[in-house]
N, C-alpha and C positions, 0 to 999 in steps of 0.2 A: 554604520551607525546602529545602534541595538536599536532592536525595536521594545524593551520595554524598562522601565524606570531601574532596578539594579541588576543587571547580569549576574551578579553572583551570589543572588535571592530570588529565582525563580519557582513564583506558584503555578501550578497548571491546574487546569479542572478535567475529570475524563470525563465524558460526555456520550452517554447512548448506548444499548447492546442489546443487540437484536440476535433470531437464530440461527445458529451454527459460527457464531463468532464470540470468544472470551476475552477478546483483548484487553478490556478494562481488569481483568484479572493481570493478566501474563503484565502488560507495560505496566500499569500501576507499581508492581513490584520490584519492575527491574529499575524503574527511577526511581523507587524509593530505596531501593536498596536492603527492603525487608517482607516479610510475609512470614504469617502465622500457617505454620506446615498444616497442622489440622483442617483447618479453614479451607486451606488450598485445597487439600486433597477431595475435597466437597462442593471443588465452582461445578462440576460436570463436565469436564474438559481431561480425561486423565491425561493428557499428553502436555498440558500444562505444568503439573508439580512435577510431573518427570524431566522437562530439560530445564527448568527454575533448579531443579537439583540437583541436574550434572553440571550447571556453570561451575566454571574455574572460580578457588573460593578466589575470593573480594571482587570480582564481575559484577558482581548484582551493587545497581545503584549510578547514576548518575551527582557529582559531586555539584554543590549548590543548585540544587532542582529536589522539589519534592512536590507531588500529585497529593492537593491538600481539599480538594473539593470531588466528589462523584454524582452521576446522576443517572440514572436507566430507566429505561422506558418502562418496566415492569419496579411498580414500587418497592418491593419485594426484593428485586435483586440488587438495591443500593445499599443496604446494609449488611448485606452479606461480600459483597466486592468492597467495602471499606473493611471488614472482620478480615479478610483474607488478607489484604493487599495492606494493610495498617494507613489507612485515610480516617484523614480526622473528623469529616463534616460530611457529611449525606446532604443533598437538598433537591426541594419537592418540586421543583421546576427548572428545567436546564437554564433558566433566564436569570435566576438566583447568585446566580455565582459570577455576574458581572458586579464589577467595582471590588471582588475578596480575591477576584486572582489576575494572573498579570497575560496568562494566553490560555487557549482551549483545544483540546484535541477532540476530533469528533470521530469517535473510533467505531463505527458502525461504517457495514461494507454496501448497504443498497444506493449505489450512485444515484438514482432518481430522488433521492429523499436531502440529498443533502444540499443543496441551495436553500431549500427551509430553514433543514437543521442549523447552518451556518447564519442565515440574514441577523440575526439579533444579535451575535457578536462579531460579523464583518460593519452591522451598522455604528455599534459599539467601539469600534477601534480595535477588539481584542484580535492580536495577533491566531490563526490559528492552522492544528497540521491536522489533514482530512484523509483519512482511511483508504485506502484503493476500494474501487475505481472514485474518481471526485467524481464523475459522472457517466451519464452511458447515453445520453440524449443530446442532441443537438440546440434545441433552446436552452437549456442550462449551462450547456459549454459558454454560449454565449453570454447569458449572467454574468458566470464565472471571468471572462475574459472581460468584461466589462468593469468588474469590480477591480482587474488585474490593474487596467488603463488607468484606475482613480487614482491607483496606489494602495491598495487593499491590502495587510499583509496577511497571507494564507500559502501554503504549500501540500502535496498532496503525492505521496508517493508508495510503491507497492516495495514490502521487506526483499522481495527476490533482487530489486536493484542491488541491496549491500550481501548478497551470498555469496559468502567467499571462496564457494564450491564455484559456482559461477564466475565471476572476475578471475579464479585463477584457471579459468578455461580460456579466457581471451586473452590472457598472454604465450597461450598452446597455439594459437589457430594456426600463426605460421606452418605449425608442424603439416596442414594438410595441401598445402601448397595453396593451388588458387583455388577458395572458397567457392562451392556450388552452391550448396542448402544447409539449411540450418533445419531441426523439427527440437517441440518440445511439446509434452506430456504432463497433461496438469488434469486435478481433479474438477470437478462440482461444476458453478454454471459457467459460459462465457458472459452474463453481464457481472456476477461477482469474483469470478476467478481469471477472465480472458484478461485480466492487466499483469497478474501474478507470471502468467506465460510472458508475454509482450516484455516484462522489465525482466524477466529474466537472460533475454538476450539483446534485449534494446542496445546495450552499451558496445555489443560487437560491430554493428556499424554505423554508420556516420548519423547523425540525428539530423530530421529534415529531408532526408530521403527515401521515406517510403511512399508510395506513390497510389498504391490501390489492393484493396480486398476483395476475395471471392470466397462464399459459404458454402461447404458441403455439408449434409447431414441434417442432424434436428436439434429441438433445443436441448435435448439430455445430452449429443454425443454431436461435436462441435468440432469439424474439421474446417480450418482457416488455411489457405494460401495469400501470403501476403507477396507483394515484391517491392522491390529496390531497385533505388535508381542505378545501384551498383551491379544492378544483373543476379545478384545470390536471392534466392528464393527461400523465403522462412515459410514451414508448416507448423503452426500450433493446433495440438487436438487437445480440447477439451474435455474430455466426458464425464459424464456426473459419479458415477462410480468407479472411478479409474486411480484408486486410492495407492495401487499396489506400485504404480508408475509415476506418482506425484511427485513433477518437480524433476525429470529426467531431461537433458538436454544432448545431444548429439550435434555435430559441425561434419561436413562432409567437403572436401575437396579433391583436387586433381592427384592426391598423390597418398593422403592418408586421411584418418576420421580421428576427432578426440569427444570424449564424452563426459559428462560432470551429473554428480547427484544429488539435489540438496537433501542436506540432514541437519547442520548445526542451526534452528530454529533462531535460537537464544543469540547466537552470535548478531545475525538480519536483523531482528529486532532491535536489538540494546545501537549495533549503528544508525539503522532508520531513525530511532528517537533522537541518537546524538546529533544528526542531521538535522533536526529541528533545534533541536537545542541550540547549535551552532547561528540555523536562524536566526533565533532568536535574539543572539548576542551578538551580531555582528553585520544583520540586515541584509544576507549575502544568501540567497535560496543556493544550497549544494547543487540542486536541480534547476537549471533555466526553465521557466514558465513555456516556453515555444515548446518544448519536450513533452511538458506535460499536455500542452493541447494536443501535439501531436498523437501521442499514445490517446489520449481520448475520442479522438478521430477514428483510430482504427479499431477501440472498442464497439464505436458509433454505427460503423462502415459494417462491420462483419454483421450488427442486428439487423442491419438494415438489408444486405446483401443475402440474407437467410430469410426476411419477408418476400424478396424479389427471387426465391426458388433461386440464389445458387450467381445470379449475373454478378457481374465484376462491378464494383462501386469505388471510383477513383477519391483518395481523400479530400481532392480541391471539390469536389460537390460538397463535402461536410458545411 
């Protein structure tokens, strides 16, 4: 059942943007389906107009959806992400743009901040899709799962889930016979980048069975051992400057290794969004909600695990 009055007239509002993330730029455009090159070239993000501009021509755009309201924390940058991204309304309070559009995206990445940012259009009825991580603390998971029970509609997923680099790595694994370890390589923090790891190989095994985190390291340089029920042991490293390695994935098993490396940006992104979109018109989350507690658990578990010097913290304590 859609979750909002006509599926095939969807407004969205983007909502928030804090530093080191442009997303109100980059989505904005790819659902509208347009952007002023100039503009672009001037968010501060050059890696922005660069894969907005290697899309395959007609990619850009999502068909009946258009990002018709913007709002950002710094006043300043709401009319220059509508100059860029071609939005039509700027407004002075993220609260504004309830009753002019039909769902919200809250595209800002600090998990502790968004059970705020969200409560006035989860109170509101506004359907909405929430940036990775949707959180990184444990009484907010619980908000969040609480809002889930009411029937709240919100979803919350990291772009690594749809990299196509990645999913066509899990149709490889067979190739290494029985699966040992998985590692993956990702830049910046674990409370804003450790989901980007996590979805990037969440989909190789079974959801619902991981069991417990142990932390090594510190907070700039983030070595996690997670395990499975299924015995394969995943290591995600973190590190805050580890740019050169971002998004490397490796599978190790009894007979061979396969490896994947994301690149196509644009592609993650433009499905991510289609995935809400689909939400939104068919009331059907791409993502089961158990999945996404789960993955916020082991976001949860690894902070937690690196205050406790490194002990192993089992996710049924979350």
């Amino acid at each position: 059942m859609p979750l909002i009055p006509d599926p095939n007239k969807i407004r969205l509002a983007m909502l928030g943007m804090v530093d080191g993330n442009g997303h109100p730029y980059s989505w904005s455009a790819i659902v509208n389906g347009r952007y002023d090159a100039d503009a672009m070239a001037e968010c501060g993000y050059p890696v922005i107009p660069q894969y907005l501009g290697a899309a395959p021509k007609g990619a850009l755009g999502i068909p009946g959806v258009e990002v018709t309201h913007v709002w950002c924390d710094d006043p300043e940058d709401g009319p220059r992400v509508a100059k860029a991204s071609c939005i039509a309304n700027v407004v002075e309070r993220a609260e504004d743009v309830i009753g002019q559009v039909d769902a919200v995206v809250v595209a800002t990445d600090r998990g502790y901040e968004h059970v705020e940012r969200c409560r006035p259009f989860i109170e509101a009825g506004l359907p909405i899709f929430i940036d990775k991580p949707m959180t990184d603390n444990a009484p907010d998971l619980r908000q969040f799962m609480t809002w889930h029970e009411a029937g709240k509609p919100f979803m919350s997923t990291s772009a690594m889930r749809y990299s196509k680099e990645f999913r066509a790595l899990d149709e490889r694994l067979a190739e290494t016979g029985d699966l040992r370890l998985i590692t993956v390589s990702m830049a910046k923090s674990w409370e804003r980048y450790g989901i980007h790891a996590l979805e990037a190989v969440y989909p190789m095994l079974s959801a619902g069975g991981y069991t417990s985190v142990s932390h090594r390291g510190n907070e700039e340089a983030n070595f996690i051992h997670l395990t499975h029920e299924c015995g394969v042991a995943i290591h995600l490293n973190v590190i805050n400057d580890l740019y050169g390695a971002f998004g490397h994935v490796h599978a190790f098993g009894t007979k061979g290794a396969v490896e994947a490396k994301f690149s196509d940006t644009f592609h993650a992104f433009k499905a991510q969004l289609e995935g809400f979109v689909t939400y939104l018109r068919t009331g059907e989350s791409p993502v089961p909600f158990s999945e996404t507690v789960e993955q916020m658990k082991v976001i949860i578990a690894g902070i937690e695990s690196r205050k406790r010097g490194g002990s192993v913290v089992r996710l049924d304590e979350i």
